[in-house]
KEVEX-941866 format. One record per residue (C-alpha): chain; x, y, z; residue in three letters; residue number from 1. Coordinates in nm, 2 decimals. Example, Ala and Ser with C-alpha at 12.3 -4.5 7.8 and 13.67 -1.06 7.14 Angstrom:
<nodes>
NODE  chaine      px      py      pz  residu  num
NODE       A    1.23   -0.45    0.78     ALA    1
NODE       A    1.37   -0.11    0.71     SER    2
</nodes>
This chain:
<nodes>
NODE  chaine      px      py      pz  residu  num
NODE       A   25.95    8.19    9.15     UNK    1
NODE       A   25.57    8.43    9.04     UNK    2
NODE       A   25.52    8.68    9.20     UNK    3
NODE       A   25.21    8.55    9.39     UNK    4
NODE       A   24.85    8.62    9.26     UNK    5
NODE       A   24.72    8.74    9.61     UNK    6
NODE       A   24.92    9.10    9.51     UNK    7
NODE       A   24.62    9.22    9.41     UNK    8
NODE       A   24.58    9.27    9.78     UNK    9
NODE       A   24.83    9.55    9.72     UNK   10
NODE       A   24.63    9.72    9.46     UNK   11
NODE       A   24.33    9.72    9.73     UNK   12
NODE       A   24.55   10.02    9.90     UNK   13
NODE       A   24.46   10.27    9.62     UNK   14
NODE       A   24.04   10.19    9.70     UNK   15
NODE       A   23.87   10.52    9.78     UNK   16
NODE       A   24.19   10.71    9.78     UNK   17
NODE       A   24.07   11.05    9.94     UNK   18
NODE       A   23.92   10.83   10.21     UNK   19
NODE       A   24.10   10.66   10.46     UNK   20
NODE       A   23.92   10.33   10.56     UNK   21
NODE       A   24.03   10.19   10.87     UNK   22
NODE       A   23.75   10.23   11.15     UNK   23
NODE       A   23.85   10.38   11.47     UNK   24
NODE       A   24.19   10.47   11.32     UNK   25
NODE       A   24.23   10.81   11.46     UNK   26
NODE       A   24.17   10.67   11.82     UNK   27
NODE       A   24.45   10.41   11.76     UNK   28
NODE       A   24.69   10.66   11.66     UNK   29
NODE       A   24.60   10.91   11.98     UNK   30
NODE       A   24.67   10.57   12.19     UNK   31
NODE       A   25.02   10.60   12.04     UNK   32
NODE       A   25.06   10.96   12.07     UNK   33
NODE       A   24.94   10.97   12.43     UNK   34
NODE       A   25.24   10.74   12.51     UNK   35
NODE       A   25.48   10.97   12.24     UNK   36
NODE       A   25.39   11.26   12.47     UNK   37
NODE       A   25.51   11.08   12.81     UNK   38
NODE       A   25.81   11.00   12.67     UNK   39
NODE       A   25.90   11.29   12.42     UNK   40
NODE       A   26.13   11.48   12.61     UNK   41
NODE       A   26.34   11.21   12.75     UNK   42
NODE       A   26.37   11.04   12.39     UNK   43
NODE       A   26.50   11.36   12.23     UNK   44
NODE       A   26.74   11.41   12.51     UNK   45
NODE       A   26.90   11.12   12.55     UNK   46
NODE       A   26.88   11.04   12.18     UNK   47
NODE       A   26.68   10.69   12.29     UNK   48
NODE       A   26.51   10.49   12.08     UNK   49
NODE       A   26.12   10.52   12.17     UNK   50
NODE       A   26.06   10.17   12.29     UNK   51
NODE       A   25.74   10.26   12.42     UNK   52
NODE       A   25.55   10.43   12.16     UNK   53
NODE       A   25.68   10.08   11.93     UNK   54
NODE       A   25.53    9.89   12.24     UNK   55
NODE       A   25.21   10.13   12.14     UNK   56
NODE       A   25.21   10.08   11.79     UNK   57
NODE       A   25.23    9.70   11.81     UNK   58
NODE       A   24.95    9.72   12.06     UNK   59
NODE       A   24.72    9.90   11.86     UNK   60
NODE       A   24.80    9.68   11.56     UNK   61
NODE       A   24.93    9.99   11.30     UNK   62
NODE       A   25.23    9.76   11.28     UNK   63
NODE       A   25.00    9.58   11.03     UNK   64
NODE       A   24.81    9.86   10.90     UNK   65
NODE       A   24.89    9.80   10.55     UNK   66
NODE       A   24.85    9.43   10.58     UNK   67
NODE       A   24.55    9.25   10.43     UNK   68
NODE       A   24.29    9.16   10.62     UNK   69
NODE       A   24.30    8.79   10.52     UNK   70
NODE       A   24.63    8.76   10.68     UNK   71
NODE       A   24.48    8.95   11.03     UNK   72
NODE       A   24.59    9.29   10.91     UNK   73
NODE       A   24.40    9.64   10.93     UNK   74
NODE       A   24.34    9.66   10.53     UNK   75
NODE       A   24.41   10.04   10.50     UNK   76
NODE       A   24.44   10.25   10.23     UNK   77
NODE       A   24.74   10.49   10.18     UNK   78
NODE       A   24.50   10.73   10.26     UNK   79
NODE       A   24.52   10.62   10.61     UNK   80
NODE       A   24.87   10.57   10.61     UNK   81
NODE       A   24.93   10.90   10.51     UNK   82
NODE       A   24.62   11.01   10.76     UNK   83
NODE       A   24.85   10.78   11.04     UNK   84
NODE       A   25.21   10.93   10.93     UNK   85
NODE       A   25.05   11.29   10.98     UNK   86
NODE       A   24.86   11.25   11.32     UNK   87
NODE       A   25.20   11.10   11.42     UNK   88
NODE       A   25.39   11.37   11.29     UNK   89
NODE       A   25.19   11.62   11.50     UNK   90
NODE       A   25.37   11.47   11.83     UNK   91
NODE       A   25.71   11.38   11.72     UNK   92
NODE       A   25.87   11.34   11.41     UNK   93
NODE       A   26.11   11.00   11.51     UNK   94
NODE       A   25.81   10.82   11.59     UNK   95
NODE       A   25.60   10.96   11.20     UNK   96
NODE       A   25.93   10.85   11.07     UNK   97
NODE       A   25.97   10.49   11.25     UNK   98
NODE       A   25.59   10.39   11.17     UNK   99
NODE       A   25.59   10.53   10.81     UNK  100
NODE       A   25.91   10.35   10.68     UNK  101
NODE       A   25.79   10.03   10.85     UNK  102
NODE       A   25.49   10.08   10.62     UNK  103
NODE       A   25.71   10.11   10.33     UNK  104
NODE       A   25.88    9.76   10.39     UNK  105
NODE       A   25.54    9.61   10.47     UNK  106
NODE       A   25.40    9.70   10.18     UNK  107
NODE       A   25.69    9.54   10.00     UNK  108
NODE       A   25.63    9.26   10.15     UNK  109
NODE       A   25.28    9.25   10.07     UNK  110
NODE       A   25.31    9.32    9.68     UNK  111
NODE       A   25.65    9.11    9.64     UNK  112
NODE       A   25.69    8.84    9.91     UNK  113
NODE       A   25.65    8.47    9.76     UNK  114
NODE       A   25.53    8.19    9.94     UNK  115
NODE       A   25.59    8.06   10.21     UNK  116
NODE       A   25.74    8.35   10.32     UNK  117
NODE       A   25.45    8.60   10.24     UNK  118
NODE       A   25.22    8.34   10.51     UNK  119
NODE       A   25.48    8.29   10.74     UNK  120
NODE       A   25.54    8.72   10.79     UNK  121
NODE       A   25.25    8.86   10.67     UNK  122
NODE       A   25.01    8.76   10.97     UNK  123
NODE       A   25.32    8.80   11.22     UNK  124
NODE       A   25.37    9.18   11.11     UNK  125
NODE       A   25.01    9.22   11.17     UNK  126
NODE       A   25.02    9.10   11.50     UNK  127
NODE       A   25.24    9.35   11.58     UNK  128
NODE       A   25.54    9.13   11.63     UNK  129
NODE       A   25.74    9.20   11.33     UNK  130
NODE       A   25.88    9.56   11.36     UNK  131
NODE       A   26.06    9.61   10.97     UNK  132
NODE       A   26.42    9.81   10.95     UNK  133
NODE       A   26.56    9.91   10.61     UNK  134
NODE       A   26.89    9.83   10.56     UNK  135
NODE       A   27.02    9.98   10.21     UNK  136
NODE       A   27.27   10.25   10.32     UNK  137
NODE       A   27.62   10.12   10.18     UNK  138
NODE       A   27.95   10.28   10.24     UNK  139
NODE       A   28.03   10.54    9.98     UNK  140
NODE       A   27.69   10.51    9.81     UNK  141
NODE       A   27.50   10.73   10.08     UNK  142
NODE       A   27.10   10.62   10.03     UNK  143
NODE       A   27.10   10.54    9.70     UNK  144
NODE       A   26.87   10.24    9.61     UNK  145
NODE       A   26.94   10.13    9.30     UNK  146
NODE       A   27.30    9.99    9.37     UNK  147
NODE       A   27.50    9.74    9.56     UNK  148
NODE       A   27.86    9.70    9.66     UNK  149
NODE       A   27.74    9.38    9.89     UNK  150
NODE       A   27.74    9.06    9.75     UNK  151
NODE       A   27.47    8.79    9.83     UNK  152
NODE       A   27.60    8.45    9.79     UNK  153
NODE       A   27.37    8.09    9.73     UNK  154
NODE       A   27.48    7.80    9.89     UNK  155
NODE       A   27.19    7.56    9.74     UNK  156
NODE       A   26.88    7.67    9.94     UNK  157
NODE       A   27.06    7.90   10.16     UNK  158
NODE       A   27.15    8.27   10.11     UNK  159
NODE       A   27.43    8.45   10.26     UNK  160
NODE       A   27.40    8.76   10.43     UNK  161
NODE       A   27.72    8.98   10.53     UNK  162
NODE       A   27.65    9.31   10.50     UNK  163
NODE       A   27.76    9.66   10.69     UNK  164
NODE       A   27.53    9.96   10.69     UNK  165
NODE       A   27.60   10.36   10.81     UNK  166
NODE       A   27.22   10.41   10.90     UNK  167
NODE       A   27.00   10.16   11.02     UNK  168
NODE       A   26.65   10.34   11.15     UNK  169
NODE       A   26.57   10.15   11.48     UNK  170
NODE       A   26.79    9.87   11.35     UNK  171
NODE       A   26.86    9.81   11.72     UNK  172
NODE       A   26.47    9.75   11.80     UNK  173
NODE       A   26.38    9.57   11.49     UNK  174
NODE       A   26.26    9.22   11.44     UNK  175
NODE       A   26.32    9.17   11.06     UNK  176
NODE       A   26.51    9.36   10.83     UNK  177
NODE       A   26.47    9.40   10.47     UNK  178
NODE       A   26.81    9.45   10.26     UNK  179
NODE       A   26.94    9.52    9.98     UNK  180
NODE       A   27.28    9.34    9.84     UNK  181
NODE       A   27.45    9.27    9.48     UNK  182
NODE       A   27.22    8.92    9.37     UNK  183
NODE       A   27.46    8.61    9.29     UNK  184
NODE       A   27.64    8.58    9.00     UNK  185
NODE       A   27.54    8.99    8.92     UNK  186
NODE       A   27.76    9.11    8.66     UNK  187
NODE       A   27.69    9.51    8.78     UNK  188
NODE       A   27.63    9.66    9.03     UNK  189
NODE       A   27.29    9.76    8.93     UNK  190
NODE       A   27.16    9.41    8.98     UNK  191
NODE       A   27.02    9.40    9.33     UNK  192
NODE       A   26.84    9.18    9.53     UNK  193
NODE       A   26.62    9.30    9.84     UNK  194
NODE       A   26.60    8.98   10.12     UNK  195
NODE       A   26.44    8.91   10.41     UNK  196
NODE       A   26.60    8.84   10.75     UNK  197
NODE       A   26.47    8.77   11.11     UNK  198
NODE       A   26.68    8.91   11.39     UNK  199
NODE       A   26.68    8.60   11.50     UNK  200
NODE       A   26.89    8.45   11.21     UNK  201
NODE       A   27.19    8.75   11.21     UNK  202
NODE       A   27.45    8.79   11.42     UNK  203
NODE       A   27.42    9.14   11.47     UNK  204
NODE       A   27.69    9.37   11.56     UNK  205
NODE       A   27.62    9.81   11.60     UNK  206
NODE       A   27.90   10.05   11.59     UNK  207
NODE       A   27.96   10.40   11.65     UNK  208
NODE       A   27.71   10.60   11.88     UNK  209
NODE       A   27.42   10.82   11.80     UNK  210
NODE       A   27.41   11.18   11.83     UNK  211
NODE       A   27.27   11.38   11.60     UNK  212
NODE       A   27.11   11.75   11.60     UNK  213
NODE       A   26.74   11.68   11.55     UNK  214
NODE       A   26.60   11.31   11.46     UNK  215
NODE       A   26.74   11.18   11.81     UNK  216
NODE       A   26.46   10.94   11.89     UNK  217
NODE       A   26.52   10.74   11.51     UNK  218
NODE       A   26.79   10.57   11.66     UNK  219
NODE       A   27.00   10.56   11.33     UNK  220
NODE       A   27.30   10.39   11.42     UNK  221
NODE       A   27.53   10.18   11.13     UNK  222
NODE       A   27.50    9.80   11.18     UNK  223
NODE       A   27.66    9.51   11.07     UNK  224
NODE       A   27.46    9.22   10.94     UNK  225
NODE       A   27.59    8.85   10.93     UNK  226
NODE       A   27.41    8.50   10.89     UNK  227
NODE       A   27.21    8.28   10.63     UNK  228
NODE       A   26.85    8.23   10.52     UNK  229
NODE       A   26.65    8.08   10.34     UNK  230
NODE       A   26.65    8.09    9.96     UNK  231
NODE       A   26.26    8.21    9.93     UNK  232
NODE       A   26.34    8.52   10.14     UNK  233
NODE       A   26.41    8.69    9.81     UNK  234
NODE       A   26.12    8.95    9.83     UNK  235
NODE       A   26.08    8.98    9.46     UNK  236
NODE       A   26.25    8.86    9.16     UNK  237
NODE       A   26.71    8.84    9.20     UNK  238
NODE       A   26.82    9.20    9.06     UNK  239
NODE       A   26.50    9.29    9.01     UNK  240
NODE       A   26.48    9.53    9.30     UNK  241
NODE       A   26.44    9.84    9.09     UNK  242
NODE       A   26.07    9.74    9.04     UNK  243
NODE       A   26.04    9.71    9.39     UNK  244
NODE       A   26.21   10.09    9.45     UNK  245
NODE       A   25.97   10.21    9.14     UNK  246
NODE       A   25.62   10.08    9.26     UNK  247
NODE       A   25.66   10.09    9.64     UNK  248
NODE       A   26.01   10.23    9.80     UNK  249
NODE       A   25.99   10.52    9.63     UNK  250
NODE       A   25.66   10.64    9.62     UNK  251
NODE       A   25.54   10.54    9.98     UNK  252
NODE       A   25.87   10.67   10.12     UNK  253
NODE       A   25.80   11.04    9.99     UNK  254
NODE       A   25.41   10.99   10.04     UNK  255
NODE       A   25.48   10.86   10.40     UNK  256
NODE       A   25.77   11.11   10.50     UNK  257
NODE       A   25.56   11.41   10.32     UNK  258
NODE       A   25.31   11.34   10.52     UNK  259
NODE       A   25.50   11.34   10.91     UNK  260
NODE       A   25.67   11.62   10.77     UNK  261
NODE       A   25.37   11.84   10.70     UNK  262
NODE       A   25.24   11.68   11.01     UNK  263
NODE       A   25.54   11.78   11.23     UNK  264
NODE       A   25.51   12.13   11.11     UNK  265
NODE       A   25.09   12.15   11.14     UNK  266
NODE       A   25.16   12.05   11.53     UNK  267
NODE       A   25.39   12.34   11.57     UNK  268
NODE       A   25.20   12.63   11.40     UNK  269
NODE       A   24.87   12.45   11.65     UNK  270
NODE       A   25.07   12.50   11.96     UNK  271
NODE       A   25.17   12.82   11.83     UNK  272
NODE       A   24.84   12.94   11.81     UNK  273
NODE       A   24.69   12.82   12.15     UNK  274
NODE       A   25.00   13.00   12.28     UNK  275
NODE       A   24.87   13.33   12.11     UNK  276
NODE       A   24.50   13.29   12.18     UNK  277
NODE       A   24.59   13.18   12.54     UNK  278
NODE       A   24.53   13.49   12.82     UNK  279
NODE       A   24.90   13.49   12.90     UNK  280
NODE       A   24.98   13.50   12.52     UNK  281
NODE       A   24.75   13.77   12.46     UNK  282
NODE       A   24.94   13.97   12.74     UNK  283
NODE       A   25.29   13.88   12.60     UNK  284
NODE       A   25.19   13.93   12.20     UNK  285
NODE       A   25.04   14.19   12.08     UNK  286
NODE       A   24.78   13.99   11.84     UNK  287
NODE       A   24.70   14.30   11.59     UNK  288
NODE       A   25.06   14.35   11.49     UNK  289
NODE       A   25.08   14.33   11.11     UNK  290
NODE       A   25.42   14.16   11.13     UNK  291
NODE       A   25.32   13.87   11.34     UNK  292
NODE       A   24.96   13.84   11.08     UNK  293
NODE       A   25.20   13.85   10.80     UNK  294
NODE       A   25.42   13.58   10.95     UNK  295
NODE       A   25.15   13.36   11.08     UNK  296
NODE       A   24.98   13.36   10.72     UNK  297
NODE       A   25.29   13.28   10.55     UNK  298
NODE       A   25.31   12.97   10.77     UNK  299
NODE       A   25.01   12.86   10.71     UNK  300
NODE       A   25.01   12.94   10.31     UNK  301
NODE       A   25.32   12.71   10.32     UNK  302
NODE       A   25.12   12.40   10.49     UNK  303
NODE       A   24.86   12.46   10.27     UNK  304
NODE       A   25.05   12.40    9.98     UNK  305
NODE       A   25.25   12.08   10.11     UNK  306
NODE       A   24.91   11.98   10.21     UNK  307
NODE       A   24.76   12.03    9.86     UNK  308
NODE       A   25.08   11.85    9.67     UNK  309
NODE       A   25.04   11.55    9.90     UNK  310
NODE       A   24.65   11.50    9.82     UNK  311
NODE       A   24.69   11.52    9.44     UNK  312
NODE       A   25.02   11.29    9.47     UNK  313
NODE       A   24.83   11.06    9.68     UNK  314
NODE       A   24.54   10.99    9.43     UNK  315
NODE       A   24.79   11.01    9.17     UNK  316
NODE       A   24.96   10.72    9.31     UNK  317
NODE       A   24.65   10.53    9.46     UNK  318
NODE       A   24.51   10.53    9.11     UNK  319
NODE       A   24.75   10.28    9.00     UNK  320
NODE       A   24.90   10.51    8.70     UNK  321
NODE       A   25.24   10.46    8.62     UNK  322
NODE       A   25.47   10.62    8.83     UNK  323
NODE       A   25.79   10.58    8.53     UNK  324
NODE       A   25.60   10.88    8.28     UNK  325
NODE       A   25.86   11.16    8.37     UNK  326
NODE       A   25.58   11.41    8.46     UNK  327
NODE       A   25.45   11.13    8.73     UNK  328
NODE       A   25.81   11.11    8.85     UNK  329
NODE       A   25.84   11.49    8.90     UNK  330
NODE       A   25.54   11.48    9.05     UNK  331
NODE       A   25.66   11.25    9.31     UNK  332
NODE       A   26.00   11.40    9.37     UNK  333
NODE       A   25.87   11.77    9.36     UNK  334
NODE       A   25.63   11.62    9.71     UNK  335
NODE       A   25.96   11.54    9.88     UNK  336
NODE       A   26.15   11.83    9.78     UNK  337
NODE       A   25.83   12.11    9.83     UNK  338
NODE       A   25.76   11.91   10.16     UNK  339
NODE       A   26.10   11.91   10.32     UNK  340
NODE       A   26.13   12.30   10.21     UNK  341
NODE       A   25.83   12.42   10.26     UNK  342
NODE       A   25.76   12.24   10.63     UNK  343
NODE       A   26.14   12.39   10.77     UNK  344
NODE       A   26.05   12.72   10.63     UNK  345
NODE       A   25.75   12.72   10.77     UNK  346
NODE       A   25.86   12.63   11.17     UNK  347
NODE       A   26.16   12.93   11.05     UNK  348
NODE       A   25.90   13.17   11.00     UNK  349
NODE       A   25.70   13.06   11.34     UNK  350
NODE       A   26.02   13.12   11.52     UNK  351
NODE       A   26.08   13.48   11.41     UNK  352
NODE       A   25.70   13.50   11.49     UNK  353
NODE       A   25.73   13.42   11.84     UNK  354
NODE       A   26.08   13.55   11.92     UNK  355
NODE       A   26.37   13.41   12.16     UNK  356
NODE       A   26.17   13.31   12.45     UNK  357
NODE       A   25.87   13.06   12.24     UNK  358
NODE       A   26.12   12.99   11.94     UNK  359
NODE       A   26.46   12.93   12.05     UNK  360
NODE       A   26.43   12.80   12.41     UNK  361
NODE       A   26.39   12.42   12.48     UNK  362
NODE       A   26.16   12.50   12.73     UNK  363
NODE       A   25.88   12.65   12.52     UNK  364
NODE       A   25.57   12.46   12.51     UNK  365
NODE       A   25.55   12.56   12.13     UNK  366
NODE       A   25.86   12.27   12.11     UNK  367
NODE       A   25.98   12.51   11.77     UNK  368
NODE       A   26.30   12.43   11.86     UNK  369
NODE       A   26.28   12.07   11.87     UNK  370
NODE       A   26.06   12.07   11.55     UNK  371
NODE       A   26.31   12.29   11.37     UNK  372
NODE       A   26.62   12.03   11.43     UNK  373
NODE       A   26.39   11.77   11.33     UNK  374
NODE       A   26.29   11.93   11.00     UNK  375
NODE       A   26.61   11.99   10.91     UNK  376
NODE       A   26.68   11.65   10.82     UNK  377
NODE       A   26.43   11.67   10.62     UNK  378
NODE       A   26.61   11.79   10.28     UNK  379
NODE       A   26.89   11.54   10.37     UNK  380
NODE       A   26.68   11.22   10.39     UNK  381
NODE       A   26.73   11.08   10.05     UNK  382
NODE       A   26.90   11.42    9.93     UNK  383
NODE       A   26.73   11.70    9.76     UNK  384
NODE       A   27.02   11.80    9.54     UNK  385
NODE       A   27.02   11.41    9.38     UNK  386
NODE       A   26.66   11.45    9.33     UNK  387
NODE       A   26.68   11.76    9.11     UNK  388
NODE       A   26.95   11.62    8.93     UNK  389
NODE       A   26.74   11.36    8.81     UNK  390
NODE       A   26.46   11.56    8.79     UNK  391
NODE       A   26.68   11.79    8.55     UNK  392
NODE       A   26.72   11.52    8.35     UNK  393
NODE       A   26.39   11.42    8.33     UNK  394
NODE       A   26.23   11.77    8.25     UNK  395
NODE       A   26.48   11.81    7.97     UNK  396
NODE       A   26.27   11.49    7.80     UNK  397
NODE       A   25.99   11.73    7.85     UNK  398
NODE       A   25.99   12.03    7.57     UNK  399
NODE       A   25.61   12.07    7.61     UNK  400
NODE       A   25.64   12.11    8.01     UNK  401
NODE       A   25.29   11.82    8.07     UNK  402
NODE       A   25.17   11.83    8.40     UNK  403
NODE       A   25.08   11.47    8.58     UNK  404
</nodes>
């Protein structure tokens, strides 16, 4: 199998990169955050899956918003997906989360999918039908991409799929799934395969229950995947999923997540502010105080700069450069690592801005203490400390410090 010629489609997300392209996007996304809203509070409670803001998002087509538009898709850029992830953010962070890793696999799909598969998917995940899961959390290996403990084995034209994952985002909600596993007949475990499944084709098995500090609406439970498909459901080349993770995984995963982060955090320091300039915040806060000044500044001189690294990554990586030159690579992983700091610092400093009563309290209309759980996962997803130990090792290839 080629990868198919039509990829070029893929390349059409870097067009216009400062400008997202999609008409009327904004008022699709406020659909979906109208509905986030409604339900916000009893997602994060009960730690539920937010079934209706998918129902919105499949509705208002952003399912397929990186899909071309000769297979019915929107055609955006990733400047609207990172325009999407952030307006998204704003609301609640599960639901930036959800919609921007379901990008991620659609646009894996898109660049690497061969035919018949890529006809067959393509037009049903623009449709809104298809709702992607990641599974490529293994036992003992955390989130690491680039290896497999599973093996995929080929009967003929059939693939076998038995695989158990920890964390599976909305894995209970999803209609297809993307995994990784160990390709047939791989010597190492380095030689993975990423394959395509439709729930309908798994027997599908969750275990364990979901409760975690912030993140509550994701959903992230560990799964256990059984059943056969089809031989062209290879997305990509066998073991040749490190292309894949290079190209797309990796840098629309810390464009996309940047980009709800900084959005989570923006939405906070808003509310913060119409809680300030309200008339019953002017009576609780006393708005000249240099400490609170100083404290609101710093918050927004943090956003700024999360909002500066995720503009120059974006065109970076929407100008089609390659992404394996170390400096590009720090680049990339510096977003993630700046983004998940910098956003959590930022709804820290907002806290001790507003005090107990508007930081701490559930009840606060400022949410700060829903964003702050939420944000802390932040560093975690797709850890911090493994990125700057490769980025260690890639700064040490560069004596003469070159900036992307």
């Amino acid at each position: 199998m080629t990868t198919p010629p039509v990829t070029d489609a893929f390349d059409d997300l870097a067009a216009q990169p400062g400008t997202p392209r999609v008409p009327g996007l904004a008022d699709r996304v406020a659909e979906v955050v109208a509905v986030t809203e409604e339900h916000l509070a009893r997602t994060d409670r009960e730690a539920a899956f937010p079934v209706e803001a998918l129902d919105a998002l499949r509705r208002t087509r952003l399912l397929g918003l990186l899909v071309p538009p000769q297979h019915g898709g929107l055609g955006g850029t990733l400047a609207d997906l990172v325009e999407a992830a952030q307006l998204l953010g704003r609301s609640d962070m599960s639901v930036g989360m959800i919609f921007a890793m379901h990008c991620q696999q659609a646009a894996a799909v898109v660049r690497y999918a061969h035919e018949p598969l890529r006809t067959q998917l393509l037009p049903r995940i623009a449709a809104g039908e298809v709702y992607l899961a990641s599974v490529t959390t293994e036992s003992g290996k955390g989130g690491h991409l680039l290896t497999s403990e599973a093996p995929l084995h080929q009967d003929g034209a059939r693939l076998a799929i038995d695989r158990f994952a920890p964390i599976v985002t909305g894995g209970a909600h999803a209609d297809g799934f993307l995994i990784t596993m160990r390709s047939p007949d791989a010597d190492s475990a380095n030689e993975v395969s990423l394959v395509y499944a439709d729930r309908e084709t798994l027997r599908i098995s969750g275990s364990g229950d979901w409760q975690p500090m912030g993140m509550r609406a994701s959903h992230s439970i560990p799964m256990k995947l059984q059943g056969t498909v089809p031989a062209h459901h290879v997305v990509g080349e066998h073991g040749n999923f490190r292309e894949i993770a290079d190209k797309v995984f990796g840098p629309l995963a810390h464009l996309g997540w940047s980009a709800v982060w900084l959005g989570t955090a923006a939405g906070a320091l808003s509310r913060v502010l119409r809680l300030l300039r309200s008339p019953a915040g002017k009576k609780q806060f006393d708005l000249r105080s240099e400490l609170l000044l100083t404290r609101i500044s710093r918050a927004r001189q943090r956003l700024e700069s999360v909002h500066a690294l995720l503009q120059r990554t974006l065109r970076m990586v929407a100008s089609g450069e390659d992404l394996s030159v170390p400096s590009r690579q720090l680049l990339l992983n510096s977003l993630k690592i700046t983004a998940s700091q910098e956003c959590f610092a930022a709804v820290d400093e907002l806290i001790e801005a507003v005090g107990l009563r508007h930081g701490y309290l559930k009840d606060s209309q400022t949410r700060l203490e829903l964003v702050l759980r939420d944000l802390r996962s932040a560093a975690l997803n797709y850890s911090n400390d493994r990125l700057h130990l490769a980025d260690g090792r890639m700064a040490l290839l560069d004596q003469g410090v070159r900036f992307a």
